[in-house]
N, C-alpha and C positions, 0 to 999 in steps of 0.2 A: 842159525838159519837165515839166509838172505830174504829180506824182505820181500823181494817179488814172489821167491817161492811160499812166504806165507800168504801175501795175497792170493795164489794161483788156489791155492788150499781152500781160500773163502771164497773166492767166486764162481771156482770148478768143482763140479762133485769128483771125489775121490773114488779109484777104487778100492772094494771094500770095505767104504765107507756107513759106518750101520745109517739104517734106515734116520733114528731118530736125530740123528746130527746131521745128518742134508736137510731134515723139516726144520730144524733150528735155524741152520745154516739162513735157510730160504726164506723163512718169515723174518730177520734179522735184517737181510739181504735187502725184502722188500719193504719195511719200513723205513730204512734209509733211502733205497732208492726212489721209493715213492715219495717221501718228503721233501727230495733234493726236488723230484721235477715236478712238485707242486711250488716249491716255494720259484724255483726260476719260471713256470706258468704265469703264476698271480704276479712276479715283478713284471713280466713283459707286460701283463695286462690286456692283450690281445683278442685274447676267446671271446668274449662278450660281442665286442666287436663285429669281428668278424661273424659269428651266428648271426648274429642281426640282420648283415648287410649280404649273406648269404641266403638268408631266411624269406630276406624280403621278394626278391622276385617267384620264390615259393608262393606264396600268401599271392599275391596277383592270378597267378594260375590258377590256384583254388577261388579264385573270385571274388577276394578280398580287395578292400580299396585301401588301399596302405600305405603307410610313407616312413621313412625313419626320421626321426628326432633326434638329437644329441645332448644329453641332458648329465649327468655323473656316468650315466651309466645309458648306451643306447636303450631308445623306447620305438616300440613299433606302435604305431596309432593309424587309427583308421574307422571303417564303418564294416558291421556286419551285421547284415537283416534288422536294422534300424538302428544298430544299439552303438554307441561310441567305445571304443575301446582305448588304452593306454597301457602297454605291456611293456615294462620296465627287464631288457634282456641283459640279467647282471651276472657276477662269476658263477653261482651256482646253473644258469641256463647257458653257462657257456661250456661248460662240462668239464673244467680243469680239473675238479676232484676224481672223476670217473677219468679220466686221460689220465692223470698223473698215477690213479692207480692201475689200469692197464701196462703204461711202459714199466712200471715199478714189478709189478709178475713177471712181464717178457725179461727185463732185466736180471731180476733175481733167479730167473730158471739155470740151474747151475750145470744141467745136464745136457745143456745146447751150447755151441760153440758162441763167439765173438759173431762172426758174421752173419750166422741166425738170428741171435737177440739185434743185431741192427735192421734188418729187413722185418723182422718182429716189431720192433718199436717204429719204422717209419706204415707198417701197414695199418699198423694202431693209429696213427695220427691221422695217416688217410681215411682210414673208416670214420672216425668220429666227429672228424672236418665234412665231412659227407651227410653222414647221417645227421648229427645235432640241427643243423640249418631244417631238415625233414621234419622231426619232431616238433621242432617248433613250429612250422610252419601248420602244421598238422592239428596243434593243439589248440593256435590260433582260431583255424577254421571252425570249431567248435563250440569256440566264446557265444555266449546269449542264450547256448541250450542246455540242457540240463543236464548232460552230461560233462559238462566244461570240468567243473568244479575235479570230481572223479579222475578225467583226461589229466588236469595239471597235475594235481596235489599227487595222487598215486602213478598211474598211464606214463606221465611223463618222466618220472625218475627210474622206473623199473625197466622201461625201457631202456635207458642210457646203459644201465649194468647189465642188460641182457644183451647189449651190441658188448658193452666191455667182456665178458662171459664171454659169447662166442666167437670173437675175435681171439681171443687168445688161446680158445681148443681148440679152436680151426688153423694158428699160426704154429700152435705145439703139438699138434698132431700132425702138421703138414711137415712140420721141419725135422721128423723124426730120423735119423739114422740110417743110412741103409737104400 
């Protein structure tokens, strides 16, 4: 067997192929693809970045006095309703886990063509280049009350996976067949 056609085998569903060996296939699929574009995420290094300095004219609107810092890892600092704050925006607030595991599903979907899973992975990156800056900025605005704590620790992560969620049953239901 030529090796492309073995590849073709693993990265397309077959037909007639039983149910349980496409799920294999697929979670197979997406642990490697999602490790491959976490680890090239975290070498560019970028995300953190970028959130921050997207985030930041956010937080001004919200009525935030804000400014960024450049410290290991950007910091948004500032004043809200008297209180100082110092918000260290590092990989995990830059969202490369949840990004990497989003293209790693569009990628692994074996039942979608090539050119699908590309428009799938670039709509994934737009959306959470979008949204992530929101979140933050959103979480910010909260700082000094009492529900801050709640916002970051849970609010803030659940969200990221429920943009990851429905970006990808909105791109594989969209991009269906027919």
């Amino acid at each position: 067997m030529k090796l492309s056609l073995a590849v073709e085998r693993i990265v397309f569903k077959q037909k007639r192929e039983p149910a349980w060996h496409d799920a294999l296939l697929f979670l197979v699929l997406f642990t490697v693809f999602s490790s491959a574009f976490y680890l090239l995420l975290s070498a560019w290094g970028g995300l953190p970045g970028f959130a921050a300095s997207t985030a930041l004219p956010l937080t001004h609107s919200f009525g935030l006095q804000t400014s960024l810092e450049w410290k290991e890892f950007p910091h948004i600092t500032g004043w809200h309703d008297g209180a100082w704050f110092d918000a260290e925006i590092n990989s995990l607030c830059g969202g490369a886990i949840e990004l990497a595991v989003l293209l790693g599903l569009v990628a692994a979907s074996r039942d979608r063509s090539l050119p699908k899973r590309l428009v799938g992975i670039i709509a994934g990156v737009v959306a959470v280049l979008i949204f992530n800056p929101i979140r933050i900025a959103l979480t910010l605005s909260l700082y000094g009350s009492p529900s801050f704590v709640l916002a970051h620790d849970v609010l803030f992560r659940i969200s990221i996976v429920a943009i990851v969620l429905g970006v990808y049953a909105a791109w594989y239901l969209g991009s269906r067949k027919g």
